[in-house]
DOVOSE-482482 format. One record per residue (C-alpha): residue in three letters; chain; x, y, z. Coordinates in pm, 1 decimal. Layout:
+---------+--------+----------+----------+----------+
| residuo | cadena |        u |        v |        w |
+---------+--------+----------+----------+----------+
|     ala |      A |        X |        Y |        Z |
...
+---------+--------+----------+----------+----------+
END
This chain:
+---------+--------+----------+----------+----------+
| residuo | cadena |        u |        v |        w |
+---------+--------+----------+----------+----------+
|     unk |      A |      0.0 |      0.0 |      0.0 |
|     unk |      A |    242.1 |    230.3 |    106.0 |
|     unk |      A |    490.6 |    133.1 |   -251.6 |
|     unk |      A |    142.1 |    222.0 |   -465.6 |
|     unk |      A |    151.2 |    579.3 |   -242.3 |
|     unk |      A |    515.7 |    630.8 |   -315.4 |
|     unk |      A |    441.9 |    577.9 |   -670.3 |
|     unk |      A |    147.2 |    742.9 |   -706.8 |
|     unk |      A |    325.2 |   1070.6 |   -522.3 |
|     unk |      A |    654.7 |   1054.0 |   -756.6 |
|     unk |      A |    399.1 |   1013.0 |  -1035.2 |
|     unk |      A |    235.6 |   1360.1 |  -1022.2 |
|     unk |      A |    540.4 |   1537.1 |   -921.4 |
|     unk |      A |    689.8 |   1422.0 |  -1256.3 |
|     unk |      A |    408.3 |   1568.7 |  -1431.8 |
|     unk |      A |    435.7 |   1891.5 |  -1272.3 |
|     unk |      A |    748.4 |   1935.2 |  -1299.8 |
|     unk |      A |    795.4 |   1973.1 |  -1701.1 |
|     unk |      A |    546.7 |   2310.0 |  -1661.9 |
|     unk |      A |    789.7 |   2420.4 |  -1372.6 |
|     unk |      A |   1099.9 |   2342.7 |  -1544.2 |
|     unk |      A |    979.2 |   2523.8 |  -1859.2 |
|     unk |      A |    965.2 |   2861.5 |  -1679.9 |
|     unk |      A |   1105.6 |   3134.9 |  -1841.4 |
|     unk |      A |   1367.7 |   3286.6 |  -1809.2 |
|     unk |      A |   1542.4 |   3664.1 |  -1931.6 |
|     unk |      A |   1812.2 |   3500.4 |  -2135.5 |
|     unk |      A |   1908.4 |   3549.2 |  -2549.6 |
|     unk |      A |   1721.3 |   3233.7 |  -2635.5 |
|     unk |      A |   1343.8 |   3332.6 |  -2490.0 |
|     unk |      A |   1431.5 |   3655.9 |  -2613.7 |
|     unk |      A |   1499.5 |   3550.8 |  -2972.4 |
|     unk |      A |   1156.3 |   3296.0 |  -2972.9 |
|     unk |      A |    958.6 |   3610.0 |  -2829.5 |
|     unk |      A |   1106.5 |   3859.3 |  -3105.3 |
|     unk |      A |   1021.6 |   3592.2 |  -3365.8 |
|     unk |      A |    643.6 |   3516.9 |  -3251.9 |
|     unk |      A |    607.5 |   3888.9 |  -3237.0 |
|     unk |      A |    690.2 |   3933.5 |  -3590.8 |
|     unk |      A |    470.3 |   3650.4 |  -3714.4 |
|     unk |      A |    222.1 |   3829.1 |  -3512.7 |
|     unk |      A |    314.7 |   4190.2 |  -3668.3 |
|     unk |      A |    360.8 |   4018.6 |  -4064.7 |
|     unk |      A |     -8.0 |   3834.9 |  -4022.9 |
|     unk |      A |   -165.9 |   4205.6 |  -3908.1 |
|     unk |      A |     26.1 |   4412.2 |  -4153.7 |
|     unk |      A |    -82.4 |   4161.8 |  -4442.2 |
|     unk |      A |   -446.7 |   4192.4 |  -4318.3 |
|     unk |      A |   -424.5 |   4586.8 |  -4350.5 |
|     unk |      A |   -280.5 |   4613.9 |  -4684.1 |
|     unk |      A |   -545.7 |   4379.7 |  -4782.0 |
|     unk |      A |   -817.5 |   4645.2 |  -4590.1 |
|     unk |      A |   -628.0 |   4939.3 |  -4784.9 |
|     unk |      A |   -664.8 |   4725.0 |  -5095.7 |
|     unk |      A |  -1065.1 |   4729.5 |  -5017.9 |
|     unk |      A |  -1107.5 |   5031.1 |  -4900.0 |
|     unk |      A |   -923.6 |   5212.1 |  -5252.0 |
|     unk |      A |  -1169.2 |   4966.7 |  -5444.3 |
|     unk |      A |  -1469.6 |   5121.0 |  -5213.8 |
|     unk |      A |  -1376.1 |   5460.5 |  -5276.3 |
|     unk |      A |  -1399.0 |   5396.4 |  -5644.8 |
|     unk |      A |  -1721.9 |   5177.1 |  -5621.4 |
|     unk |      A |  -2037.9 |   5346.2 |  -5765.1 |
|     unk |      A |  -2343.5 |   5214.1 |  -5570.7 |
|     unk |      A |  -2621.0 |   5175.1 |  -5758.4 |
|     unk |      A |  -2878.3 |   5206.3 |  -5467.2 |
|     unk |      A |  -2705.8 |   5558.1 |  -5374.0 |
|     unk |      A |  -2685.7 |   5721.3 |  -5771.5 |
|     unk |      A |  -3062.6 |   5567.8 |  -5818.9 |
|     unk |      A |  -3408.5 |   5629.4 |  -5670.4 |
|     unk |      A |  -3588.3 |   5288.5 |  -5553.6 |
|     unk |      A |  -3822.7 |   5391.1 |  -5860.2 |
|     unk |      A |  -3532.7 |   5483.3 |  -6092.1 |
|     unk |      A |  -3418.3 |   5082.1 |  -6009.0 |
|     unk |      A |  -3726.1 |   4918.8 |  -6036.7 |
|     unk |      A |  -3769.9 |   5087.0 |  -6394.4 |
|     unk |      A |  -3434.3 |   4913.7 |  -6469.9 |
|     unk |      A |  -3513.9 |   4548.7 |  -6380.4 |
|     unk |      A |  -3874.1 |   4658.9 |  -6574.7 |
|     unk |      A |  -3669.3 |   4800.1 |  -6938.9 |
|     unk |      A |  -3671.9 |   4515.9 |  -7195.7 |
|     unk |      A |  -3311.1 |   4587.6 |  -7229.9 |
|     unk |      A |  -3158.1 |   4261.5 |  -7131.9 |
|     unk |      A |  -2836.6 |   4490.4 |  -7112.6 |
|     unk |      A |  -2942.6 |   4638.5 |  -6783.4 |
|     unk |      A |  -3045.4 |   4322.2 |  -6610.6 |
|     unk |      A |  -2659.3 |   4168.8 |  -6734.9 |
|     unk |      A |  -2514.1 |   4473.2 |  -6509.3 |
|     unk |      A |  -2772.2 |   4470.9 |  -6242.5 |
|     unk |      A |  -2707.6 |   4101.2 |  -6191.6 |
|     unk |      A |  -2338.8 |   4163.2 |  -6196.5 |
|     unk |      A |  -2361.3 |   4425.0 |  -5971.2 |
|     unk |      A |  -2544.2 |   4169.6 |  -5720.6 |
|     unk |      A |  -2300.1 |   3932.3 |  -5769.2 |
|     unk |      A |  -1994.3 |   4122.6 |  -5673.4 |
|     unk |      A |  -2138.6 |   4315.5 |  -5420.2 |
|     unk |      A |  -2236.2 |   3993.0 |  -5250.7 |
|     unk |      A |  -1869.6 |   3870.1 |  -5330.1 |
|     unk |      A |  -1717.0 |   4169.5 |  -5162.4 |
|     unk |      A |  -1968.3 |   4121.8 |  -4870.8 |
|     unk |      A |  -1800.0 |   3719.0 |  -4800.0 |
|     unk |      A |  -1490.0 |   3854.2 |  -4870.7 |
|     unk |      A |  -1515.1 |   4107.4 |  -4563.3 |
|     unk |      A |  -1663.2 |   3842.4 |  -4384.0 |
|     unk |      A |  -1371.9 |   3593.9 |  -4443.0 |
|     unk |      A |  -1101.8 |   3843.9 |  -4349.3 |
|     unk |      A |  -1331.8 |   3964.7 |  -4081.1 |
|     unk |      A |  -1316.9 |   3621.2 |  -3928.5 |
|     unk |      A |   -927.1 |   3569.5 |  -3978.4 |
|     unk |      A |   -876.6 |   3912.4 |  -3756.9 |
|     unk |      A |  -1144.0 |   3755.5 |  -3512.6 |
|     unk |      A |   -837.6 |   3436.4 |  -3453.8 |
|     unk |      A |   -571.9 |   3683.5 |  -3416.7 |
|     unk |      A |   -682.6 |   3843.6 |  -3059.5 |
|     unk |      A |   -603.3 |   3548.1 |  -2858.0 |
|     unk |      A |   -275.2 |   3477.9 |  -3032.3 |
|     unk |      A |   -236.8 |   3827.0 |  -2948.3 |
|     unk |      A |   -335.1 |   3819.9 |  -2587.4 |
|     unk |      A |   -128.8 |   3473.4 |  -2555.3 |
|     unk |      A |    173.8 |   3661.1 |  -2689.2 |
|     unk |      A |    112.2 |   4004.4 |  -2438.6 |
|     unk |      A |    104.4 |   3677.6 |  -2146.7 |
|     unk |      A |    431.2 |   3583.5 |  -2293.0 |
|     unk |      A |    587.8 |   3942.2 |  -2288.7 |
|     unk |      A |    481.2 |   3966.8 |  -1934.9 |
|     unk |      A |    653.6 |   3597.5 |  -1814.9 |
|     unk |      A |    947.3 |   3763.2 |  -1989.1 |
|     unk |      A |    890.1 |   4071.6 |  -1799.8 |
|     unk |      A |    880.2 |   3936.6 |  -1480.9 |
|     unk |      A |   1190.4 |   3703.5 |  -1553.4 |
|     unk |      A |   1376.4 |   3963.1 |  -1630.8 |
|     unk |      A |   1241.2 |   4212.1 |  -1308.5 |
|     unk |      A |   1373.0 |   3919.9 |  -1097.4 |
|     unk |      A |   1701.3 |   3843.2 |  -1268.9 |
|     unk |      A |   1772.3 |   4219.4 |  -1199.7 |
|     unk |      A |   1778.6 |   4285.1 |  -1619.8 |
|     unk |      A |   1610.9 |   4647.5 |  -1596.3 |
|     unk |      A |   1690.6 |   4765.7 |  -1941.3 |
|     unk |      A |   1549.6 |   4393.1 |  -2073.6 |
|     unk |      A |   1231.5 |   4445.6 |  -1839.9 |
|     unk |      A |   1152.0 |   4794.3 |  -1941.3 |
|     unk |      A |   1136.0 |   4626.4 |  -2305.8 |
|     unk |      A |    932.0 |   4356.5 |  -2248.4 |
|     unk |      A |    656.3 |   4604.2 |  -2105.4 |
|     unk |      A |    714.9 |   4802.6 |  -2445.2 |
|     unk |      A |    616.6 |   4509.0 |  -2634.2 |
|     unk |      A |    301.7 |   4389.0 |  -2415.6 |
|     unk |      A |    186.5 |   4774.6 |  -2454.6 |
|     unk |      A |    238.0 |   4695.1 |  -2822.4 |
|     unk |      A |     18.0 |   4389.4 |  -2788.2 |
|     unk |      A |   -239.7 |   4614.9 |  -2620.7 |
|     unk |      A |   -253.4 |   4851.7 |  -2892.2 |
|     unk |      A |   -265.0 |   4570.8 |  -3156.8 |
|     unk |      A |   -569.9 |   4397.3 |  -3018.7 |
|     unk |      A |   -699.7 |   4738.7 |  -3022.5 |
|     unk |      A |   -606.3 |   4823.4 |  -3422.2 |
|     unk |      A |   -722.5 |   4488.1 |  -3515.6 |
|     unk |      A |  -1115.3 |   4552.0 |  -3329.9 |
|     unk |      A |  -1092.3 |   4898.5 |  -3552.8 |
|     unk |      A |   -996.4 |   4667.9 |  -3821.8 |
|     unk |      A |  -1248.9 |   4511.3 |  -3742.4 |
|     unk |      A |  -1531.2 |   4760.2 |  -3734.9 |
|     unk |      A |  -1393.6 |   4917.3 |  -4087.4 |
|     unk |      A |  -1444.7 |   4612.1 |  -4244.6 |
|     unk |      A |  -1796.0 |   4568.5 |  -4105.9 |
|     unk |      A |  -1864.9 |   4909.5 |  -4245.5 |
|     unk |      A |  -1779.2 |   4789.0 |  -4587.5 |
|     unk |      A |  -1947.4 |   4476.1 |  -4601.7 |
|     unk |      A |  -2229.3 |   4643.2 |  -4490.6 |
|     unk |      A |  -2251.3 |   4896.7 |  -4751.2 |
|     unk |      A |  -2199.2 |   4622.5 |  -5046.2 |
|     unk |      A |  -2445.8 |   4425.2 |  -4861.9 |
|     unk |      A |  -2681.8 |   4692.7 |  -4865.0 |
|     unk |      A |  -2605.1 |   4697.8 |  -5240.8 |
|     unk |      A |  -2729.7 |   4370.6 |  -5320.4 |
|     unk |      A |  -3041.8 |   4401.3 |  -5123.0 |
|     unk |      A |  -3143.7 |   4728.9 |  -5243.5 |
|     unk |      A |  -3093.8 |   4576.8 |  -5615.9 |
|     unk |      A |  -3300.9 |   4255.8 |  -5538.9 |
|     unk |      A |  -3567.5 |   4439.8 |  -5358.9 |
|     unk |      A |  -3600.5 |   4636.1 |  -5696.1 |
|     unk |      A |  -3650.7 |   4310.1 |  -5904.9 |
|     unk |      A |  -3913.2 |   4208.8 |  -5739.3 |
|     unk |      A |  -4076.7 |   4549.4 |  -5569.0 |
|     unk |      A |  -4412.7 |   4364.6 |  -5520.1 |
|     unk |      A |  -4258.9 |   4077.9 |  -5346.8 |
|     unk |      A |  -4058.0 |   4294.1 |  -5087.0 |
|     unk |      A |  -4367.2 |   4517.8 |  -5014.4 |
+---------+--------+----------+----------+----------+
END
């Protein structure tokens, strides 16, 4: 009874210990994996905001049907016999409703980037406090620039965030307003 104790208690200290032996510490090598996460981290939000700047040039020169046109002026579009118009309303629909999953993809992909964020601020701050108790001031006061860096990130990608609902809503509003005027007596 007392072996299966023994056992049992040498058991679970050898679990624990890998998560206490993996503590970190203020030294070159966590400093170099830290730097390195933080640019993946940095690359993956700059690519998403050239992509938004993409957009958003692309947005500015949109023409909206549903703001150059009256509801009337649209439904007499969809009514004309020219099969013309209905090719470029149609098209219209389609690409508005394109743009609109498009901003919902990248929407999402910003969405998984706060907790990789927050998990790399946690990091900055295990380094932080390493290095406050290793006596490293100059490598502590740099850690706590980089998890204020983190803060401000998770902060640019929820405006990112809100920009890109903005434009999805608009080309969504685009579609709607175009297939309400196909049908007016359906929507009414």
């Amino acid at each position: 009874m007392i072996w299966r104790l023994l056992v049992l208690i040498t058991a679970t200290a050898l679990i624990t210990l890998p998560s206490q032996a993996k503590s970190v510490q203020c030294n070159e090598k966590e400093w170099n994996k830290a730097l390195a996460a933080q640019k993946r981290i940095d690359d993956r939000y700059n690519f998403h905001a050239n992509k938004f700047n993409f957009w958003l040039s692309a947005y500015h020169r949109q023409v909206f049907l549903h703001d150059e046109f009256s509801s009337q002026e649209l439904v007499s579009f969809w009514q004309s016999d020219k099969q013309q118009w209905h090719l470029k309303l149609e098209g219209q629909i389609r690409a508005s409703r394109a743009a609109a999953d498009n901003m919902n993809i990248e929407t999402l992909q910003l969405r998984q980037m706060t907790p990789a964020i927050r998990l790399m601020e946690s990091n900055w701050l295990s380094l932080n406090q390493a290095c406050e108790e290793q006596g490293f001031a100059l490598n502590m006061i740099t850690s706590a620039g980089y998890i204020q860096v983190n803060q401000k990130l998770r902060q640019e990608v929820q405006k990112l965030m809100e920009k890109l609902e903005f434009l999805r809503s608009r080309y969504s509003q685009e579609a709607e307003s175009l297939e309400n005027a196909r049908q007016p007596s359906q929507h009414n």
